[in-house]
PLY file of the C-alpha trace (Angstrom):
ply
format ascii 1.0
element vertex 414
property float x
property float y
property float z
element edge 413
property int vertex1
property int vertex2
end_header
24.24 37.15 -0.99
24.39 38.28 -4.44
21.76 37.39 -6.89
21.33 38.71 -10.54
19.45 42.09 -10.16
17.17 41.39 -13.71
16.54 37.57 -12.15
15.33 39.22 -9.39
12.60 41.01 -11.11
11.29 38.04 -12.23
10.83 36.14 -9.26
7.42 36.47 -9.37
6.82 35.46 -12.26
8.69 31.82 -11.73
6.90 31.95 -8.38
3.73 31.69 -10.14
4.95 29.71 -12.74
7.05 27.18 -9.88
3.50 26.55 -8.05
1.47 25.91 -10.77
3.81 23.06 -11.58
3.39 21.87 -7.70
-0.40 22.31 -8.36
-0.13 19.93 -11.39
1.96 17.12 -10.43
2.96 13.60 -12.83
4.40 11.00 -12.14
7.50 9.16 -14.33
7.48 8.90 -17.90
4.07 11.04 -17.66
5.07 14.51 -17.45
2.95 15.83 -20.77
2.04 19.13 -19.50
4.89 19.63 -17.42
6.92 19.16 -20.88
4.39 21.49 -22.33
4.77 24.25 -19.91
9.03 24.19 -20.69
8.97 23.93 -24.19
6.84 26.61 -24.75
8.47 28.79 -22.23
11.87 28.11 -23.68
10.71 28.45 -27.55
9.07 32.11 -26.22
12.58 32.65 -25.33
14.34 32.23 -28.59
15.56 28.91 -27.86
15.87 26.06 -30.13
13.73 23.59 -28.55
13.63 19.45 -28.74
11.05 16.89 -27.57
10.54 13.47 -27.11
14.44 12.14 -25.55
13.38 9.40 -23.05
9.52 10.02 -23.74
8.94 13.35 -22.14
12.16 14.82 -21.73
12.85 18.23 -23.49
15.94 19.43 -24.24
17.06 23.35 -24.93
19.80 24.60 -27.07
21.00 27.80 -26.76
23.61 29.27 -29.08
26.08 32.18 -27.96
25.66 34.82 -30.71
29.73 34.75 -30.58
30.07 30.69 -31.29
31.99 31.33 -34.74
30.49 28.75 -37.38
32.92 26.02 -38.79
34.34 25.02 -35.39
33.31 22.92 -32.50
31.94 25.45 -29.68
31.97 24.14 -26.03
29.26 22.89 -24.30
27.71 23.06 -21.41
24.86 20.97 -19.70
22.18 21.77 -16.91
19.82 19.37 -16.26
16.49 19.77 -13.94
14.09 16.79 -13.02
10.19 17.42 -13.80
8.83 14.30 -12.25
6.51 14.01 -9.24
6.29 11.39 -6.78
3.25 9.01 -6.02
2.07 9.41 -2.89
-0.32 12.50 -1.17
0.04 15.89 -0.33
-1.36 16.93 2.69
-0.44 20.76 2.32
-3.66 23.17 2.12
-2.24 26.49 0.41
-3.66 27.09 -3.05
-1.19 25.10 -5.28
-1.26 22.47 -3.64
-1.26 19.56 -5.55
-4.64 18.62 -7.82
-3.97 15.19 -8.83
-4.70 13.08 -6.10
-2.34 10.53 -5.15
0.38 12.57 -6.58
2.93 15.43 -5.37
6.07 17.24 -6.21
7.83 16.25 -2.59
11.21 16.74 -4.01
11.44 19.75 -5.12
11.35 19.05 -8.99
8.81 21.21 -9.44
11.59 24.12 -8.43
14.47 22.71 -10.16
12.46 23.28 -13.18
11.24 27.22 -12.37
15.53 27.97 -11.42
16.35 26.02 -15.28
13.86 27.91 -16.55
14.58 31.55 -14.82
18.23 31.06 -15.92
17.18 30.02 -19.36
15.48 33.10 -20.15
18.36 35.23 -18.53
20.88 33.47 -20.55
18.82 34.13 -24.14
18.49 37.70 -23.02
22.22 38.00 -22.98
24.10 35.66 -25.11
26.66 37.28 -26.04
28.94 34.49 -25.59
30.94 32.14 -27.51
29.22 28.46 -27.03
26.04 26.09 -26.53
24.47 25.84 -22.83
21.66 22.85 -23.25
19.16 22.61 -21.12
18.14 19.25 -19.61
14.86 18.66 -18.02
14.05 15.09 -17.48
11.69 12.93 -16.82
11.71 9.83 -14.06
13.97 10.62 -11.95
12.12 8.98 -9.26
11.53 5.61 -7.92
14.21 4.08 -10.20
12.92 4.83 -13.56
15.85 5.95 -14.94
14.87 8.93 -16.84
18.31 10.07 -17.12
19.50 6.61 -18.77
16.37 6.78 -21.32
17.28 10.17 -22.34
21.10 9.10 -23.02
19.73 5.88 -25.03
17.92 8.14 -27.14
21.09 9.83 -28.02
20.94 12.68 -25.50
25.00 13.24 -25.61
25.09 12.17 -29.51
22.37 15.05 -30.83
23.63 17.82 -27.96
26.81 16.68 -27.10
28.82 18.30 -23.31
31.86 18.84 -22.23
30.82 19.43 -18.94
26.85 18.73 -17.24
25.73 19.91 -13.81
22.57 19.25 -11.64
21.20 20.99 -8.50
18.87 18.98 -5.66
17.66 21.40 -3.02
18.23 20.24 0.85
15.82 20.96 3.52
17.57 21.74 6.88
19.92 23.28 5.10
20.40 27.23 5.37
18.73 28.81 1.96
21.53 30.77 0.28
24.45 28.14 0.95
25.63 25.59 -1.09
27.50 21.90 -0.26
29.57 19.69 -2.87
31.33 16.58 -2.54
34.02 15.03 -4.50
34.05 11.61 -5.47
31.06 8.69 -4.46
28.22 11.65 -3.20
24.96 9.14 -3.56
24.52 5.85 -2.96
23.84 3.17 -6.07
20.05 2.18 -5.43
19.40 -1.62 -5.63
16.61 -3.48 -4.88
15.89 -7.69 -4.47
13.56 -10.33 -3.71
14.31 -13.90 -2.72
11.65 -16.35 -2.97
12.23 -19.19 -0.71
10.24 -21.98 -1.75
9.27 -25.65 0.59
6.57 -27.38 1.29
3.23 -26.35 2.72
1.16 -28.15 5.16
-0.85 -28.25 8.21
0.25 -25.76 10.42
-0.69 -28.37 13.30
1.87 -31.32 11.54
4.93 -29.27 10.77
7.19 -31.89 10.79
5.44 -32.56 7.83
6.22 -29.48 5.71
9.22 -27.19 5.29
8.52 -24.21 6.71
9.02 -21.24 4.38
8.28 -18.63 6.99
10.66 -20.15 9.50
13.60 -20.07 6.86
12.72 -16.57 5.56
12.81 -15.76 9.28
16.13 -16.84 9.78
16.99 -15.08 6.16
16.38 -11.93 7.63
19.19 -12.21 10.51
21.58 -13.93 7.95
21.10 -11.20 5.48
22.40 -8.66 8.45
25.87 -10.33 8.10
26.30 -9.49 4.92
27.18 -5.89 6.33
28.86 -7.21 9.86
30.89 -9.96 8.72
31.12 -10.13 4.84
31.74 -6.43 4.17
35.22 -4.65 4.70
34.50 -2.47 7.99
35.93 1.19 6.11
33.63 0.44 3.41
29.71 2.11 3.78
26.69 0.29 2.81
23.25 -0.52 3.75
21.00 -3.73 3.73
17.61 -3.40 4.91
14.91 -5.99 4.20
11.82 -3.72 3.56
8.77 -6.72 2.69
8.42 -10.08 4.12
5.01 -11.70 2.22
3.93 -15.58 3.15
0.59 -17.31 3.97
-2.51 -16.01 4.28
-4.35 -18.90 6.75
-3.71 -19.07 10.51
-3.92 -22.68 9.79
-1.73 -23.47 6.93
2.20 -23.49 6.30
2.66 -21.60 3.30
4.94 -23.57 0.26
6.72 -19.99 -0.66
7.94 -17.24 1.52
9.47 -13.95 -0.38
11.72 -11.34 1.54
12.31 -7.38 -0.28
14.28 -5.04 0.18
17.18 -2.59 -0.84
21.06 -2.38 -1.05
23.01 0.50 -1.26
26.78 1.42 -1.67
29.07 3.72 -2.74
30.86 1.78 -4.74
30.64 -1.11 -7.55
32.79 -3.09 -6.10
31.23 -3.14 -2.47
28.43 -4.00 -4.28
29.45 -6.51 -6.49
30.35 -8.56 -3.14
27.22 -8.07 -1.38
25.31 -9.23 -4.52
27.61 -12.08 -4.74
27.40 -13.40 -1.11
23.39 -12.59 -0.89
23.19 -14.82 -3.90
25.20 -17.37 -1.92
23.24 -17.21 1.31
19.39 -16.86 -0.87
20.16 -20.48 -2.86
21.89 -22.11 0.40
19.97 -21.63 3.66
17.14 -22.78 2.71
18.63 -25.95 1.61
20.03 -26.60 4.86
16.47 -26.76 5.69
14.77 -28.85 2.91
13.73 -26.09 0.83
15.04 -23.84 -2.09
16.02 -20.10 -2.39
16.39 -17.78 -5.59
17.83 -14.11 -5.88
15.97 -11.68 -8.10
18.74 -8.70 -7.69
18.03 -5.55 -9.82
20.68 -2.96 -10.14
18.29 0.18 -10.62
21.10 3.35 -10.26
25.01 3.37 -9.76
27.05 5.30 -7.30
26.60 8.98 -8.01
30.52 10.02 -8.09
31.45 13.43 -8.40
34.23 14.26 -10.67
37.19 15.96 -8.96
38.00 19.24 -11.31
34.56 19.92 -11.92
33.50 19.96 -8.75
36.12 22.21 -7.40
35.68 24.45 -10.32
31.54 24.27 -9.56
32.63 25.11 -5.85
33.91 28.46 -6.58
31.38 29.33 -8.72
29.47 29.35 -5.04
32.09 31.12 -3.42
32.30 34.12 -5.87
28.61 34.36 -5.94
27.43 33.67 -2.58
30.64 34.18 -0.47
32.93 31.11 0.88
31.14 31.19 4.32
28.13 30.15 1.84
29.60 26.92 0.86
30.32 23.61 2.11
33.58 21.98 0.23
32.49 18.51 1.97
29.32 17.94 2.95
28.61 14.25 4.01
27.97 11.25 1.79
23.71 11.02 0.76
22.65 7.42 1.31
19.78 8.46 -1.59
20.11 7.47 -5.41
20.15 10.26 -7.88
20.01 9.11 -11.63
22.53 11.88 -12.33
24.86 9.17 -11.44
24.18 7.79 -15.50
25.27 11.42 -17.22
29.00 11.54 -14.47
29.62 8.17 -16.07
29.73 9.48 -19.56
30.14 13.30 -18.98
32.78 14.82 -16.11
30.11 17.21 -13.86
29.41 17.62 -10.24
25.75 17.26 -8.66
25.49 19.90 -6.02
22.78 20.82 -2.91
21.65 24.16 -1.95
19.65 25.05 1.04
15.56 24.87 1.36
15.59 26.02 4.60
13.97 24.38 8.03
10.48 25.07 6.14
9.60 28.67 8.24
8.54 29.29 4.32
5.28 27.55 4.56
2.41 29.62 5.90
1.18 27.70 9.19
-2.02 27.61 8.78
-1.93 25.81 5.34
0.42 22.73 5.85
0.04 19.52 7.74
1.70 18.62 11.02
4.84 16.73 9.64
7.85 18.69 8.85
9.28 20.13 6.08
11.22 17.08 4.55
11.68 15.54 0.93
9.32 12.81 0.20
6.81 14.32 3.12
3.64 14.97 2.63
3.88 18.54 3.89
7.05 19.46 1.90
7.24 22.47 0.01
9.59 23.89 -2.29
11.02 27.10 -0.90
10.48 29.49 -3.59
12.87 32.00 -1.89
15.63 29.79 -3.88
14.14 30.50 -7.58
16.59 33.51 -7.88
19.85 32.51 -6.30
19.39 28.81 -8.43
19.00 30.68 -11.46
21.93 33.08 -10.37
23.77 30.21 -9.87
23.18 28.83 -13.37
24.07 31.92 -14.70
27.31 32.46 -13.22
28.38 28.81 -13.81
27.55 29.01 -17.62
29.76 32.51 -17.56
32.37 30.57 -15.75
32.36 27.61 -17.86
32.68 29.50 -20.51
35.33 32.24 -19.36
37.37 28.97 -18.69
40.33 27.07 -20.56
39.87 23.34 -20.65
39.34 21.46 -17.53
38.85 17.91 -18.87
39.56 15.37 -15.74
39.37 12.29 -14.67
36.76 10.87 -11.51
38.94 10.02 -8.60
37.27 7.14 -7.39
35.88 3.88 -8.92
33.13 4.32 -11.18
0 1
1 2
2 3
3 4
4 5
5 6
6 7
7 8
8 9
9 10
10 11
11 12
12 13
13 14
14 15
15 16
16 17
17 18
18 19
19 20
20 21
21 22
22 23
23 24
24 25
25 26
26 27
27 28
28 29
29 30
30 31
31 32
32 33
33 34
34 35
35 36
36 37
37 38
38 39
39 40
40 41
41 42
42 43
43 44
44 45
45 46
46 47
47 48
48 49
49 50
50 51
51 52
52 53
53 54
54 55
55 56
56 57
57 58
58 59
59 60
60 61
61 62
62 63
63 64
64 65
65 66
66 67
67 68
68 69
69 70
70 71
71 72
72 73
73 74
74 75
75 76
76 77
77 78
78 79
79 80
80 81
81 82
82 83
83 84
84 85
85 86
86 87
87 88
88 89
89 90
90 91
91 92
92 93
93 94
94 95
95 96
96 97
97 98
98 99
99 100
100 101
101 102
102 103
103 104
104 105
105 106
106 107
107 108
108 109
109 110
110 111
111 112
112 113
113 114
114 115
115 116
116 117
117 118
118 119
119 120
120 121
121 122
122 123
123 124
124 125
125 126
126 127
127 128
128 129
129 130
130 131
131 132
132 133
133 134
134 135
135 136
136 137
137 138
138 139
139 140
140 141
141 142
142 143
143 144
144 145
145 146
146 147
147 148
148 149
149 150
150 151
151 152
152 153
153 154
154 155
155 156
156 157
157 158
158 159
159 160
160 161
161 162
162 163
163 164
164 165
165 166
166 167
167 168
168 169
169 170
170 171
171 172
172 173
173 174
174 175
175 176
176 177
177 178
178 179
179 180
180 181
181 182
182 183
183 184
184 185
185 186
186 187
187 188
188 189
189 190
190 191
191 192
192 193
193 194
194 195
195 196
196 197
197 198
198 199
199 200
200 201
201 202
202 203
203 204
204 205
205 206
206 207
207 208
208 209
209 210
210 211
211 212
212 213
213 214
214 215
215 216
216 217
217 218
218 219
219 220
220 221
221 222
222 223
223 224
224 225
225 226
226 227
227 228
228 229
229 230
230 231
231 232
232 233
233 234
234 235
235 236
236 237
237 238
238 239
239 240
240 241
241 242
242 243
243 244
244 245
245 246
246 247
247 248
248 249
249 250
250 251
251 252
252 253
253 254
254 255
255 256
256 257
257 258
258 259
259 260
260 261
261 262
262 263
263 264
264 265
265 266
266 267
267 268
268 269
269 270
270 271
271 272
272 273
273 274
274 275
275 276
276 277
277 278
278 279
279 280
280 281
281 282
282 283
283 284
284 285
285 286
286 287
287 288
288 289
289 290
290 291
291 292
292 293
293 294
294 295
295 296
296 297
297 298
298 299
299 300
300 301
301 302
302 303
303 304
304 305
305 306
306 307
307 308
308 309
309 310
310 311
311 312
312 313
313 314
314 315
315 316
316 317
317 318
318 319
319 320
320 321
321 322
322 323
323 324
324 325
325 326
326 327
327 328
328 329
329 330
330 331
331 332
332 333
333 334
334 335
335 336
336 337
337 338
338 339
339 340
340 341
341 342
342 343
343 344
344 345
345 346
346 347
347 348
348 349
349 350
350 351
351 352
352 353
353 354
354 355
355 356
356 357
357 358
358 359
359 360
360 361
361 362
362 363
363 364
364 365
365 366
366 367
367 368
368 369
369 370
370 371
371 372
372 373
373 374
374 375
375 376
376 377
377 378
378 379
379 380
380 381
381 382
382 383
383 384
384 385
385 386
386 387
387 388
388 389
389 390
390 391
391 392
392 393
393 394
394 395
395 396
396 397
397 398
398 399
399 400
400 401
401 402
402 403
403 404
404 405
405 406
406 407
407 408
408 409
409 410
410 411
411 412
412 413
């Protein structure tokens, strides 16, 4: 493995700087000091610094001190979450999170220290011709959508790319190796509720009410066909009812009965269908019955789909760096949502993983009993990755540079 020797002598540094973040954890659309923290690191840098794109979202611009004036100079974009999830930590080592109820278990906290460490490499040595904007972003989690807020606030007008990357570390995954995937990657992240409304009563004289728990009951089995039977077999996708809420009497037939839950495919079309034939089944079972349905389906991210060019061109970035034996060329679909999915509909890019390791980096005696997993309580960023993500940045910003055009098109449906 080759790192950057001068990114390497600032590991510490981004260490610290990495687990402070963890220590001081927001949540979506709240990430004030977080936002702080990397815009005044990037203006002590030298770089031209912007605030306020989808809320808390700061952008970077750095200028190649050989980008002649009077033409367009190419641009790159690297983006890094800065959100925090809501839920607890229940880790014990020093930075461990301080605001209760809150925690980086995803690993934002480090995608921001790697942006960072390569950001201050990069305006140490720009003697290049082009822009490389930096992305950090808020809500990423949880279906927020920071990534759409920041592109309706004109994210690719005011900094326009040719070309934008992102990075998601993957525990269980060796650190130092890398895995890409062209075409649908993530899965679109959809979520739904269908009321089904009768008619309460005694629970004693049920042939005197329509029984909302009863139909939402046989809602939940229906809904299963929707994958089994309405849903081309090659095709992937998941339905899974997550909430059932009704009554609150062990005497009394409630008059409304709601079901929750999620959808995910990797693809618009497959979705389009399931929507279509949930909407079906929500408004006509319970009729069948007596009663009434209603769909409430939300659409929260798309498919994240990898575009074909860039990806192969981000692969060997990996290789060169790290060494092919490093890199996985087809690492399986993610049945997560990544907002990324927004920019690779505007912008060709690639969203790549790189390995946290089994979690051997957390000192024993300070973490919980639950593994080392995103969204855990006793995750933890493995800060052995600051300096080969900020290598990585490095050498794909050289690359991208270094490179004639490479404009392509996605190679699935978008």
């Amino acid at each position: 493995m080759s790192t950057i020797a001068e990114i390497e002598t600032t590991h510490e540094e981004f260490t610290i700087l990495r687990r402070d973040i963890h220590a001081h954890p927001e949540l979506a659309f709240q990430e004030n000091r977080t936002s702080d923290v990397v815009a005044e690191r990037l203006a002590s840098y030298g770089i031209e610094v912007h605030r306020g794109l989808g809320r808390t979202g700061v952008v970077g611009v750095l200028r190649g001190s050989k980008t002649a004036a009077g033409r367009k100079p190419r641009a790159i974009g690297l983006r890094a979450d800065m959100d925090a999830l809501p839920m607890p930590e229940h880790n014990r080592f020093a930075h461990a999170s301080r605001n209760a109820g809150r925690m980086h278990g995803c690993g934002h906290d480090g995608h921001t220290a790697m942006l960072l460490g390569a950001a201050k490499y990069l305006a140490r040595h720009r003697d290049f011709d082009g822009i490389v904007n930096f992305i950090f972003q808020p809500a990423e989690e949880g279906g927020n959508a920071g990534a759409k807020a920041m592109m309706q606030d004109g994210l690719f007008e005011k900094f326009p790319c040719d070309e934008i990357y992102g990075i998601h570390n993957m525990p269980g995954m060796a650190v130092g190796h890398f895995a890409f995937r062209k075409g649908p990657t993530m899965a679109s992240s959809n979520r739904f509720d269908i009321i089904v409304r009768g008619t309460g009563g005694h629970a004693a004289q049920p042939h005197k009410a329509v029984d909302t728990i009863v139909i939402a009951a046989e809602m939940v089995g229906a809904l299963q066909t929707l994958i089994s039977r309405h849903k081309n077999p090659i095709d992937v996708a998941v339905v899974s009812v997550t909430q059932i809420h009704a009554g609150d009497a062990y005497n009394v037939l409630p008059e409304e009965a709601v079901i929750k839950g999620t959808v995910r495919t990797f693809s618009t079309e497959v979705l389009d269908d399931i929507e279509s034939n949930m909407r079906r089944m929500a408004e006509m079972l319970p009729q069948a019955h007596g009663g009434s349905g209603e769909l409430k389906f939300h659409r929260a991210y798309p498919p994240l789909v990898n575009w074909d060019a860039q990806t192969e061109f981000a692969m060997k970035v990996a290789q060169d760096a790290f060494g092919a034996e490093n890199v996985d060329g087809n690492t399986p679909q993610h049945g997560g949502a990544e907002d990324f999915s927004f920019y690779l509909q505007e912008v060709p890019g690639c969203y790549l993983f790189m390995g946290n390791g089994e979690g051997a980096h957390r000192e024993e005696k300070y973490v919980g009993m639950g593994p080392c997993e995103l969204h855990n309580p006793n995750y933890d960023f493995n800060d052995a990755l600051l300096p080969i993500g900020s290598t990585y940045w490095v050498k794909l910003v050289g690359a991208f540079l270094a490179r004639q055009d490479l404009r392509g098109e996605p190679q699935a449906p978008r």
